[in-house]
Backbone and ligand atoms as CSV (ligand in chain L), in Angstrom:
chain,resi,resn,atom,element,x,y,z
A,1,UNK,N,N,4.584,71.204,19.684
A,1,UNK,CA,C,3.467,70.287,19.842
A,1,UNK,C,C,2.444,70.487,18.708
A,2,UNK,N,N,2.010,69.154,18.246
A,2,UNK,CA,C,0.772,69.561,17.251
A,2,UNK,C,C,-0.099,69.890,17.465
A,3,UNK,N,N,-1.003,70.822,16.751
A,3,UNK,CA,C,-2.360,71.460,17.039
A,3,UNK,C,C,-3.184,70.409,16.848
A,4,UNK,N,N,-4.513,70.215,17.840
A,4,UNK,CA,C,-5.266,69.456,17.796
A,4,UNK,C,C,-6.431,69.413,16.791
A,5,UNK,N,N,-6.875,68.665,15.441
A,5,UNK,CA,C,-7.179,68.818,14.494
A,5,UNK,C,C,-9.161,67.699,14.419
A,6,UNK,N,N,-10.386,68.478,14.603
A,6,UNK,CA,C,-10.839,67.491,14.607
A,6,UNK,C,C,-11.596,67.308,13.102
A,7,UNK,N,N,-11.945,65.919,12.400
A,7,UNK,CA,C,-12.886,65.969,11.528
A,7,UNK,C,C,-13.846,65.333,11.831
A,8,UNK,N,N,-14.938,65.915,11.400
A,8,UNK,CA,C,-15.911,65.319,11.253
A,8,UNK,C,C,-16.419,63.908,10.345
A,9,UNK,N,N,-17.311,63.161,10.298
A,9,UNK,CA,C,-17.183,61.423,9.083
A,9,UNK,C,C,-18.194,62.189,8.335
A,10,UNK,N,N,-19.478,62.302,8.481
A,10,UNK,CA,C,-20.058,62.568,7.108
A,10,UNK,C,C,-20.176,63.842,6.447
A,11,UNK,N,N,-19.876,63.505,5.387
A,11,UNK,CA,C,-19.687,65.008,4.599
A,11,UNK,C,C,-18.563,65.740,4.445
A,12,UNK,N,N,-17.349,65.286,5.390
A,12,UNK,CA,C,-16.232,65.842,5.385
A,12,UNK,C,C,-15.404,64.801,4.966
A,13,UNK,N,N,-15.341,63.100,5.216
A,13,UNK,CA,C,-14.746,62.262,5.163
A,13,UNK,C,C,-15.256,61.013,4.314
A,14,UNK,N,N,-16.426,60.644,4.772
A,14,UNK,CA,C,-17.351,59.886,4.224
A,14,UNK,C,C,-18.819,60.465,3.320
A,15,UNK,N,N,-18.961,59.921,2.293
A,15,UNK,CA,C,-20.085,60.593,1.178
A,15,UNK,C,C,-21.099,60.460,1.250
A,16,UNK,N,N,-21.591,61.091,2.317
A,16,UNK,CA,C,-23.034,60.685,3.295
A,16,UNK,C,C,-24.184,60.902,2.206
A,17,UNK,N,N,-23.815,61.839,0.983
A,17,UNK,CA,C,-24.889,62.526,0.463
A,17,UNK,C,C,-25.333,61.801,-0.946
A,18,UNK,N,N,-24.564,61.732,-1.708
A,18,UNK,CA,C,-24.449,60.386,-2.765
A,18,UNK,C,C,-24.623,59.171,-2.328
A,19,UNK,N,N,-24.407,58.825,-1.598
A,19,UNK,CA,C,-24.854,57.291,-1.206
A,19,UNK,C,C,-26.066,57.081,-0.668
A,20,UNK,N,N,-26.577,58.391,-0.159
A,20,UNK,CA,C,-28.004,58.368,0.700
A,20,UNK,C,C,-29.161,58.600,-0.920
A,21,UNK,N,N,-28.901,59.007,-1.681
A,21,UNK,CA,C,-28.986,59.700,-2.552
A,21,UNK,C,C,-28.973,58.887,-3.755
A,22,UNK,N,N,-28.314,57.718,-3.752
A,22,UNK,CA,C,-28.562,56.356,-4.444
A,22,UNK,C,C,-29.461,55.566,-4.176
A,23,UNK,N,N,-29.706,54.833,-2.412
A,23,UNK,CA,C,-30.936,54.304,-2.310
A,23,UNK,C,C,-32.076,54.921,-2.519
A,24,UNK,N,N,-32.286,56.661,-2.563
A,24,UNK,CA,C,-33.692,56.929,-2.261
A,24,UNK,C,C,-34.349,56.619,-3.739
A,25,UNK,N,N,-33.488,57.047,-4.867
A,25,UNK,CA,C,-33.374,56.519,-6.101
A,25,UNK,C,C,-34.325,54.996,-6.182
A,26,UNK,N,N,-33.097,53.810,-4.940
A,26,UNK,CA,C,-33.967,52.839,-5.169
A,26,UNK,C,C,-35.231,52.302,-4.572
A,27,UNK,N,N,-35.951,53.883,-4.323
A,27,UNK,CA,C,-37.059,53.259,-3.342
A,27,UNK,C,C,-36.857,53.450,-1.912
A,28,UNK,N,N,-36.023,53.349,-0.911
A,28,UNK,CA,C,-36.013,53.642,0.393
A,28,UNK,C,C,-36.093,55.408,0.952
A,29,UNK,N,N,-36.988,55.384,1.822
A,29,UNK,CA,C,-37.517,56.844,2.697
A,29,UNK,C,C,-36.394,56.950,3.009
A,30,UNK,N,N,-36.021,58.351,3.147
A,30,UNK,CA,C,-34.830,59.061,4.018
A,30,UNK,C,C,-34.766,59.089,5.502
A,31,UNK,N,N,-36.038,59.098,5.953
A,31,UNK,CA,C,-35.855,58.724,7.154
A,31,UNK,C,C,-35.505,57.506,7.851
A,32,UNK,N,N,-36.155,56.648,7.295
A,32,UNK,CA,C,-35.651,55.626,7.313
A,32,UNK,C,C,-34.067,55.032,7.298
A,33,UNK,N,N,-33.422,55.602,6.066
A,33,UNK,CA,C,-32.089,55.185,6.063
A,33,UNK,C,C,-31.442,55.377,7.559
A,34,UNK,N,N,-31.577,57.151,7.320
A,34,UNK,CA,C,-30.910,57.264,8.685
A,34,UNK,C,C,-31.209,56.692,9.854
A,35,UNK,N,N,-32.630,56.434,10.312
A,35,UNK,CA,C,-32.807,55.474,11.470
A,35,UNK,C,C,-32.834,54.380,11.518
A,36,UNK,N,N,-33.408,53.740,10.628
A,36,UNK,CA,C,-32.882,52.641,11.063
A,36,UNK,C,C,-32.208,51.405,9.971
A,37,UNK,N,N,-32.000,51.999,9.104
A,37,UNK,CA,C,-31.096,50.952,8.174
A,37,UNK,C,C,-29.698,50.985,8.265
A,38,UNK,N,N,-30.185,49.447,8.733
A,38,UNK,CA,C,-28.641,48.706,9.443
A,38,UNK,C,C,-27.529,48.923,8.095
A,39,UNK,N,N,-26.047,49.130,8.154
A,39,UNK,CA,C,-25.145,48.869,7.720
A,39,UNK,C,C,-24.954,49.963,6.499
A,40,UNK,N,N,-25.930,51.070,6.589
A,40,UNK,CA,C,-25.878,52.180,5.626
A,40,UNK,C,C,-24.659,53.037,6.200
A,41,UNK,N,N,-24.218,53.246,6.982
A,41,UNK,CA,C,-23.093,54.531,7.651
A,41,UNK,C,C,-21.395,53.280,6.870
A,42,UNK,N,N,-21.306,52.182,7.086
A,42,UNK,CA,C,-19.839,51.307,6.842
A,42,UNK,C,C,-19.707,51.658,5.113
A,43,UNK,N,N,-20.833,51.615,4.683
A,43,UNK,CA,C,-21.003,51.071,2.464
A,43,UNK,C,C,-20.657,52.669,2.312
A,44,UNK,N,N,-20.561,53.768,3.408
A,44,UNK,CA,C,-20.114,55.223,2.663
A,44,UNK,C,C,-19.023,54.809,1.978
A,45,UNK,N,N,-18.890,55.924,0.487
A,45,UNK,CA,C,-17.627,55.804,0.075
A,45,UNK,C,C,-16.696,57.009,0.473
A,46,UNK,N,N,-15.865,57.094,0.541
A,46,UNK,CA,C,-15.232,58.223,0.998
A,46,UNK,C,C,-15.105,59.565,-0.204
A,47,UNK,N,N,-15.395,60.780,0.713
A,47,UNK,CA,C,-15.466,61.663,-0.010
A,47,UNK,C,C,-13.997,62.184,-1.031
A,48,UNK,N,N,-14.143,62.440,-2.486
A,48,UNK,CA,C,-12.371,62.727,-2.845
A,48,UNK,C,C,-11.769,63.471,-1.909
A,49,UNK,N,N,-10.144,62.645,-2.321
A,49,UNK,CA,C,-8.999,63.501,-1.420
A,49,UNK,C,C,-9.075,63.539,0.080
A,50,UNK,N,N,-9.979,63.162,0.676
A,50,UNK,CA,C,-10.029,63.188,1.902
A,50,UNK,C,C,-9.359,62.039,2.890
A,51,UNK,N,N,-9.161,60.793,2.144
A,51,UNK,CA,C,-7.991,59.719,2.860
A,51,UNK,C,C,-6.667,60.951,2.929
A,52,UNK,N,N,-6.517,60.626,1.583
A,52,UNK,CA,C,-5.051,61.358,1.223
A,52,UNK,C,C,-4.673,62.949,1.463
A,53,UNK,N,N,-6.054,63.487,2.363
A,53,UNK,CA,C,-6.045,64.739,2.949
A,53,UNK,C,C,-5.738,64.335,4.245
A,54,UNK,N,N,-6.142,63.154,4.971
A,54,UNK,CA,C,-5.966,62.622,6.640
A,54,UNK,C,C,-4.618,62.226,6.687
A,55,UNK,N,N,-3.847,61.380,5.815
A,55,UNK,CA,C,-2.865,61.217,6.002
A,55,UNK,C,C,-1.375,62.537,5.858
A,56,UNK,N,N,-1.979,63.387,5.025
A,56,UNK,CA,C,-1.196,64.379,4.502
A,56,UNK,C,C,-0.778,65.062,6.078
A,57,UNK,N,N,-2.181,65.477,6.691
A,57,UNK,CA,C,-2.153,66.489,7.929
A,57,UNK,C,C,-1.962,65.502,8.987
A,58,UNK,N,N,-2.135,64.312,8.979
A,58,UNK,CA,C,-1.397,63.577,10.163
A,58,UNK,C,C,-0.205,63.891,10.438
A,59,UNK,N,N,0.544,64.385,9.692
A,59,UNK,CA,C,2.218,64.337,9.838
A,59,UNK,C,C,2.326,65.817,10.912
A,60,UNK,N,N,1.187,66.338,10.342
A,60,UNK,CA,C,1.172,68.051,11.362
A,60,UNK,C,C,0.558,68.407,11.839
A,61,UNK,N,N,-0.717,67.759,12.017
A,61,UNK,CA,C,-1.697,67.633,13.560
A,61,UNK,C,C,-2.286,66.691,13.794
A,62,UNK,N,N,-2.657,66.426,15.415
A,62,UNK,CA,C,-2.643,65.852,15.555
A,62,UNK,C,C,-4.414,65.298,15.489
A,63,UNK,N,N,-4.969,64.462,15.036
A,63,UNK,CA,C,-6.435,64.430,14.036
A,63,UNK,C,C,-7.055,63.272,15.222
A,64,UNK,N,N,-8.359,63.586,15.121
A,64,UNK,CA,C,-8.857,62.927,16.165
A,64,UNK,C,C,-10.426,62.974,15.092
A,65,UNK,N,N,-11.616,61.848,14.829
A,65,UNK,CA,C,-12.493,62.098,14.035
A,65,UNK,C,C,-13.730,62.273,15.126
A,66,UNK,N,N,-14.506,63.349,14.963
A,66,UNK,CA,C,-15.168,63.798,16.029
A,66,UNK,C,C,-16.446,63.809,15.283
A,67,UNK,N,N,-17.524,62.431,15.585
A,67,UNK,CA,C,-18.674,62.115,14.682
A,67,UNK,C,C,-19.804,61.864,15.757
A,68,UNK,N,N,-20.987,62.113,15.018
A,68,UNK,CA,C,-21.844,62.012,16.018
A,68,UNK,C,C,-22.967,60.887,14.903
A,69,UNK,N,N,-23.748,59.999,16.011
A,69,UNK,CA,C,-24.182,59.007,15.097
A,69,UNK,C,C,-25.764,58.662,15.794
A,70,UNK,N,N,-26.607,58.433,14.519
A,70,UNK,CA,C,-27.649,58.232,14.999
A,70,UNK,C,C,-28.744,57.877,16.603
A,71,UNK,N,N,-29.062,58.214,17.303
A,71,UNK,CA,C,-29.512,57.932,18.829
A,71,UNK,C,C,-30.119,56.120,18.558
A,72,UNK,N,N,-30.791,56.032,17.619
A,72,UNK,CA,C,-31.796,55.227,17.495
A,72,UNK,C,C,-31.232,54.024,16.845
A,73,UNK,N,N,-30.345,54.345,15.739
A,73,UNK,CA,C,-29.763,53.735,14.569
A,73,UNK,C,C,-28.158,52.962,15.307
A,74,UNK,N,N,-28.702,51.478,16.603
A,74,UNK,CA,C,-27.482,51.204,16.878
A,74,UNK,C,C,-26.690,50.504,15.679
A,75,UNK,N,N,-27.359,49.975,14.561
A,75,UNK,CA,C,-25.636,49.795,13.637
A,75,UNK,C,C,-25.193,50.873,13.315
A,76,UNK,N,N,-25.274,52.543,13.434
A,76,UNK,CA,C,-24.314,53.163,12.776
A,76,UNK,C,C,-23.444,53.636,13.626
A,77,UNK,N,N,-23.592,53.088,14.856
A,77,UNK,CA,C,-22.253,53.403,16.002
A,77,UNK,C,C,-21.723,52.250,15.573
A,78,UNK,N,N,-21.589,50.979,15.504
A,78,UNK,CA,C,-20.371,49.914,15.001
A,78,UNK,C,C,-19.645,50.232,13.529
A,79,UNK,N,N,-20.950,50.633,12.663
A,79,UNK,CA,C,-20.751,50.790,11.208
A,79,UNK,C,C,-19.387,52.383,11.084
A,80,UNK,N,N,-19.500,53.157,11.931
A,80,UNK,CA,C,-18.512,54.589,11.817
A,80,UNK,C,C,-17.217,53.693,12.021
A,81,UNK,N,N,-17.317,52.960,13.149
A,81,UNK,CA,C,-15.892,52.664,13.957
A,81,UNK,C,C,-15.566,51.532,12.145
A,82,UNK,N,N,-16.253,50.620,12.085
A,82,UNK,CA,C,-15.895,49.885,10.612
A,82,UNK,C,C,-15.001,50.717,9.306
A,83,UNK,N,N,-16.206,51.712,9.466
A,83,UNK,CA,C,-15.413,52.613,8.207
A,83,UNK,C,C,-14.618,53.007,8.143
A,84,UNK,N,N,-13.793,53.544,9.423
A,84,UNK,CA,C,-12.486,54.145,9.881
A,84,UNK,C,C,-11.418,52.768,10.133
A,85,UNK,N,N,-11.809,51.883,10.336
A,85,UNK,CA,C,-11.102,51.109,10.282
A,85,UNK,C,C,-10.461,50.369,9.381
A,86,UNK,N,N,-11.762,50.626,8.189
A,86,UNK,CA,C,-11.655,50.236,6.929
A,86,UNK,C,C,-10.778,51.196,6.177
A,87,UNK,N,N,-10.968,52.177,5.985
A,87,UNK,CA,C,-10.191,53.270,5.009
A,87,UNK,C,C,-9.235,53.901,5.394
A,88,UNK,N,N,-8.646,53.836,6.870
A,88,UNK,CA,C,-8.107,54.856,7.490
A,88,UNK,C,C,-7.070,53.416,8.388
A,89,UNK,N,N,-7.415,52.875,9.127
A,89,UNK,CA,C,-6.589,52.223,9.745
A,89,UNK,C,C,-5.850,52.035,10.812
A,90,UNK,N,N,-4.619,51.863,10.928
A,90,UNK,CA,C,-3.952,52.263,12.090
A,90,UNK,C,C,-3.777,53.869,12.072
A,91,UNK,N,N,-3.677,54.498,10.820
A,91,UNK,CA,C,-3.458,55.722,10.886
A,91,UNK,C,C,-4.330,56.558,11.852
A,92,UNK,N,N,-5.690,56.022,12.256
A,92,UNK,CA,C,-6.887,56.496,12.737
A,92,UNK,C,C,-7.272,55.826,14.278
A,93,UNK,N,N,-6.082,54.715,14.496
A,93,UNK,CA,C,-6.402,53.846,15.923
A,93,UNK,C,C,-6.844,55.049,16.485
A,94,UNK,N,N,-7.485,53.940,17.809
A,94,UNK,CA,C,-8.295,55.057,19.253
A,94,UNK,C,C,-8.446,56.486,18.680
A,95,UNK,N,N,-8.754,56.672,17.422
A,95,UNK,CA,C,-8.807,58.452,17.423
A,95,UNK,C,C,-9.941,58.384,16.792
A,96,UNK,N,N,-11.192,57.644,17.439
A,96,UNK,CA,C,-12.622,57.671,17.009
A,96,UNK,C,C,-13.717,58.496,17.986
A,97,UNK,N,N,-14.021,59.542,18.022
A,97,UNK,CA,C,-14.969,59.795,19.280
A,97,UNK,C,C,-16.108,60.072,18.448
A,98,UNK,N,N,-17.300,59.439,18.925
A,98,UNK,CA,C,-19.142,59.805,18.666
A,98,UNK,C,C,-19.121,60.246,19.547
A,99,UNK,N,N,-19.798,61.740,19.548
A,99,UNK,CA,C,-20.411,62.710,20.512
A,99,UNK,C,C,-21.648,63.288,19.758
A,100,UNK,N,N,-22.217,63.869,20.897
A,100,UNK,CA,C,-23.575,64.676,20.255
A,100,UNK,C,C,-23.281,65.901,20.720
A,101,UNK,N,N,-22.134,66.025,21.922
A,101,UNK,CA,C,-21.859,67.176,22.308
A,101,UNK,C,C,-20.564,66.931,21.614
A,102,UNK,N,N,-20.205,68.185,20.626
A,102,UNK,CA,C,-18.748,68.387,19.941
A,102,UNK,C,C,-18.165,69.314,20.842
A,103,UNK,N,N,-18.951,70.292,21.408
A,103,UNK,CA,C,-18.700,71.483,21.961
A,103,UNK,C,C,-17.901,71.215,23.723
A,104,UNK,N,N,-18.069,69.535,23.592
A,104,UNK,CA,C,-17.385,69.431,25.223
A,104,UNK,C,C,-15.755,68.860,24.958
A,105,UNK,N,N,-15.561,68.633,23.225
A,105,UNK,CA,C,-13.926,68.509,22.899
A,105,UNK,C,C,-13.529,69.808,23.210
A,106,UNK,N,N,-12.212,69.417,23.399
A,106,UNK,CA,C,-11.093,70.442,22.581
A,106,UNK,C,C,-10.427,70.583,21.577
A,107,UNK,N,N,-10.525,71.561,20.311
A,107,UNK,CA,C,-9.684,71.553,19.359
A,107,UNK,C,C,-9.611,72.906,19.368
A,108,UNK,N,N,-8.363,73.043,17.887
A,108,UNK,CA,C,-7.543,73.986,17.655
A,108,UNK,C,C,-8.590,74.519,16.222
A,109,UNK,N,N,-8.710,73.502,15.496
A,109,UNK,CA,C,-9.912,73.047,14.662
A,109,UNK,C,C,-10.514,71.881,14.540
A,110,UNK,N,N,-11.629,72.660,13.300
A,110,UNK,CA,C,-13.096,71.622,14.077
A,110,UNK,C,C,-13.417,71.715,11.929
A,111,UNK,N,N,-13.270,70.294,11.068
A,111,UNK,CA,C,-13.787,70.526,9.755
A,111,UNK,C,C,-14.950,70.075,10.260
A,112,UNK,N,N,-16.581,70.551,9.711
A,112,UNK,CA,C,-17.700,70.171,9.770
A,112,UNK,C,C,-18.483,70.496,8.849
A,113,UNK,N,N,-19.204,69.905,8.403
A,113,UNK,CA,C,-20.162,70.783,7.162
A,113,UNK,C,C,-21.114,71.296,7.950
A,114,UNK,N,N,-21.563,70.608,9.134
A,114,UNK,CA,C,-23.090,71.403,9.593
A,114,UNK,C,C,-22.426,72.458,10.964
A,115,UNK,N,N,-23.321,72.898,11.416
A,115,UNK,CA,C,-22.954,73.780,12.352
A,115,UNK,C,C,-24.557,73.011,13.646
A,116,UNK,N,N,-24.015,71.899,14.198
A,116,UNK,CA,C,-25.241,70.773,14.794
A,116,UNK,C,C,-24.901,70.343,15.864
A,117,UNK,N,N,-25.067,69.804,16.944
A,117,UNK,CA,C,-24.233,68.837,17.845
A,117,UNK,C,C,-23.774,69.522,18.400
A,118,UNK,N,N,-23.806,70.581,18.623
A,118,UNK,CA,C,-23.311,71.811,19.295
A,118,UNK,C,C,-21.785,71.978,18.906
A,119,UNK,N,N,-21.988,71.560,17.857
A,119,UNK,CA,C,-20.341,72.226,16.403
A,119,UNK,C,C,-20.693,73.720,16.562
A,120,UNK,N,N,-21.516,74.179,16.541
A,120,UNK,CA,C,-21.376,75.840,16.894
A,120,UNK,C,C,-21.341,76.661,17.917
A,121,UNK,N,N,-21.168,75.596,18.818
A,121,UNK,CA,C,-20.802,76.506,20.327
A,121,UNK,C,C,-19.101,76.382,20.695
A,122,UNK,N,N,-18.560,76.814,19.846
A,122,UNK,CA,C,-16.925,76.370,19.801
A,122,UNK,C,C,-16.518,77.863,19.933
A,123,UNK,N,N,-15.418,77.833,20.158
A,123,UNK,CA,C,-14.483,79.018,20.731
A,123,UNK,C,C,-12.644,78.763,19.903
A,124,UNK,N,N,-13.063,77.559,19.285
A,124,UNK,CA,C,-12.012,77.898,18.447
A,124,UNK,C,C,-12.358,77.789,17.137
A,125,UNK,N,N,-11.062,77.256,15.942
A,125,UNK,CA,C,-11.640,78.214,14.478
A,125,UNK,C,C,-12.687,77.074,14.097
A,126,UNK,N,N,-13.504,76.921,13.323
A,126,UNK,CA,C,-14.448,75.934,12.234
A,126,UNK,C,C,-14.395,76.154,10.777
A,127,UNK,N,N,-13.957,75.327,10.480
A,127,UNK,CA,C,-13.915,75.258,9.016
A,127,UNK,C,C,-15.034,74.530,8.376
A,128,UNK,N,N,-15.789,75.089,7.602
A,128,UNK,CA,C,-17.150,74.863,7.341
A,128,UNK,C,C,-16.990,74.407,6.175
A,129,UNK,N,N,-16.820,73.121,6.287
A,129,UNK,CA,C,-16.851,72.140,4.794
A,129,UNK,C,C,-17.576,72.550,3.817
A,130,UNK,N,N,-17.536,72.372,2.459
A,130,UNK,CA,C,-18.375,72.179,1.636
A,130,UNK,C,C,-19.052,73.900,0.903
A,131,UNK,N,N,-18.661,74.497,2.288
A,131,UNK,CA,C,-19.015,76.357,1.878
A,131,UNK,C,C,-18.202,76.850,0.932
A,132,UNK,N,N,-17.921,77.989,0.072
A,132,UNK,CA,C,-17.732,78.249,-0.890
A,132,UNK,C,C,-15.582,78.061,-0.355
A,133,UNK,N,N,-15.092,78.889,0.614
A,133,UNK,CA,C,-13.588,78.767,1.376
A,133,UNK,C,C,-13.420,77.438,0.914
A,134,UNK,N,N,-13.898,76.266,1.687
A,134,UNK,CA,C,-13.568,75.067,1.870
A,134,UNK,C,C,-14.554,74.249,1.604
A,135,UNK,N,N,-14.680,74.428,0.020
A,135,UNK,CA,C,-15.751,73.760,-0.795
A,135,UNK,C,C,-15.536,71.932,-0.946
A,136,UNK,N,N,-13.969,71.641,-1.008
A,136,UNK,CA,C,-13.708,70.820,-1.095
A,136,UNK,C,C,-12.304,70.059,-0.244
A,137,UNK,N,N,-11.585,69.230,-0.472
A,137,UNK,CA,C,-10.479,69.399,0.534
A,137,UNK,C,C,-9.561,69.570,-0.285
A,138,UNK,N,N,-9.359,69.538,-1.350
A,138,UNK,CA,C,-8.106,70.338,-1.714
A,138,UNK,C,C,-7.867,72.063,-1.053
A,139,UNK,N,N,-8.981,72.712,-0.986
A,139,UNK,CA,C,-9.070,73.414,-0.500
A,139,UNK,C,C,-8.710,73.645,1.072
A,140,UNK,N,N,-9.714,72.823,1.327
A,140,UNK,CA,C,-9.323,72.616,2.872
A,140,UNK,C,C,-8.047,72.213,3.318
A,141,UNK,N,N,-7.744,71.841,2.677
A,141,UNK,CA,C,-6.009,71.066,3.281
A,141,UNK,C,C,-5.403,72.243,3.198
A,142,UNK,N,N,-5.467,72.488,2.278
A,142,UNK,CA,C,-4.058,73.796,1.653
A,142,UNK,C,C,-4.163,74.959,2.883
A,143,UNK,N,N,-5.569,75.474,3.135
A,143,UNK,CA,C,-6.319,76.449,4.482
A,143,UNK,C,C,-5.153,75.996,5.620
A,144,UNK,N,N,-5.417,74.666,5.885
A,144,UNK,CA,C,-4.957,73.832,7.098
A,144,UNK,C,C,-3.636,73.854,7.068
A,145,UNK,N,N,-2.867,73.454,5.926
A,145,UNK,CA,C,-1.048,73.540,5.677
A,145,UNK,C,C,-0.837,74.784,6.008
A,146,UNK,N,N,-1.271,75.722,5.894
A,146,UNK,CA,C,-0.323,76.898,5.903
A,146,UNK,C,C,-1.155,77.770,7.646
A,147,UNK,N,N,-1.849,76.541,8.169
A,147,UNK,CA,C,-2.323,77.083,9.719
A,147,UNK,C,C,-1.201,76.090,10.930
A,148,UNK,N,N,-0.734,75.040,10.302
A,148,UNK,CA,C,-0.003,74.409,10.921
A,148,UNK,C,C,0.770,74.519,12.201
L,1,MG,MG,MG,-21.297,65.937,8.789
């Protein structure tokens, strides 16, 4: 049976940080984006290697994207499900969950960059995106292939 594999969308999948990081450039508050500017979470571009990291480990676990999305900000609950639909596809059907509690899934692993949402009350492994281990996903994948 495959091990249950979760990722996280921003920062692990989607390029939450460059793109946020372009408008402020053009003038828009950060707070703002995140609360309430409509249609900012769908225009992410995806972070490198990370399609072609989802499809790679699809074949050997089983991936479920475990995102948590603004309280306030209702387009970025339609806009996540868009993006996955957009870049990912059938490969990604029904395997969308927004939680604020991560800690009430089950996985085998958990990729996340933050440790938030109660991503750190887990009892199994976390792979901490973006940290020096699993700085990137070439990295991360390779970690993951040989945990299979
Ligand atoms: Mg994140």
């Amino acid at each position: 049976m495959k091990k249950i594999l979760y990722l996280d969308l921003d920062w692990v999948l989607a390029d939450f940080e460059s793109w946020k990081k372009d408008l402020i450039e053009k003038g828009f508050d950060e707070s703002y984006i995140f609360k309430n500017l409509e249609w900012f979470f769908r225009d992410l571009p995806p972070i490198p290697g990370a399609i072609e990291a989802f499809e790679e480990l699809s074949e050997f676990f089983n991936i479920f994207i475990l995102s948590t999305a603004p309280w306030w900000n209702d387009s970025a609950w339609s806009d996540k499900a868009i993006w996955v639909k957009k870049y990912l596809w059938e490969k990604a059907r029904k395997k969308l969950i927004l939680s604020h509690r991560k800690d009430l899934n089950i996985w085998d692993f958990l990729v996340d960059d933050r440790l938030a949402n109660w991503s750190e009350n887990f009892s199994w492994e976390h792979i901490h995106f973006g940290q020096v281990w699993f700085e990137n996903w070439e990295k991360a994948k390779k970690y993951l292939l040989e945990k299979k």
